[in-house]
N, C-alpha and C positions, 0 to 999 in steps of 0.2 A: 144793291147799288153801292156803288163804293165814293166813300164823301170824298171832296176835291174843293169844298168850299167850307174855310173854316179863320178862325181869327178874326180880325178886324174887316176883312171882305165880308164875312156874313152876315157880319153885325152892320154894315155901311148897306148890303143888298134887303136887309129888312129893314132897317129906318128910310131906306128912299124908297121903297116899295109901298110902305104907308103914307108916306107923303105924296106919291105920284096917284097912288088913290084917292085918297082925300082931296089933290089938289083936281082930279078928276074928277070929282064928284062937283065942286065948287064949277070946274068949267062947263059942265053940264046943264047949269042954267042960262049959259050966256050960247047955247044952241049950239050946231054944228056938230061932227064927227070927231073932231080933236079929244072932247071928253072922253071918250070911250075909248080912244085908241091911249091914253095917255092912264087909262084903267086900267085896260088887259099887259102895259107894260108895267107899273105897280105889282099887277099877280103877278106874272113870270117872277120878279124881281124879288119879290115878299117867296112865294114860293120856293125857289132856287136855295134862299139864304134860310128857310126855317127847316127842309131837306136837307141840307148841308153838298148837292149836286148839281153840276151845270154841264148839260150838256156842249155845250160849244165851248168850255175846258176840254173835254176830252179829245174833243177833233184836235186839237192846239196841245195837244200833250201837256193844260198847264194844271197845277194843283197848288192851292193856298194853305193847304196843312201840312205839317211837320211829317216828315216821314218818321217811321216806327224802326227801331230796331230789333232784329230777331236774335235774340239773343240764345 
């Protein structure tokens, strides 16, 4: 897999990925389907940014790392 998620995006996609869980977890007492749905966004997002790839970068041709020189 070729990484596309790097710098400041990966570092922003895992600090809100642990908060969208936690903040998940907390709304989970207060009933309803929003907790869980506001969970499995957390993982995507924690995921995405500790992988260093996202798919729907790729459909959008976008990459957040430096391109490499071949020298």
């Amino acid at each position: 897999m070729l990484k596309n998620v790097c710098g400041l995006d990966r570092i922003f996609r895992i600090i809100a990925g642990l908060g969208c869980i936690v903040a998940g977890i907390f709304r989970l007492f207060g009933g309803g389907i929003a907790g869980y749905i506001i969970i499995v966004i957390g993982i995507i997002l924690f995921f995405t940014g500790a992988v260093g790839h996202c798919g729907i970068y790729i459909l959008f041709g976008i990459s957040t790392c430096k391109k490499r020189r071949d020298d």
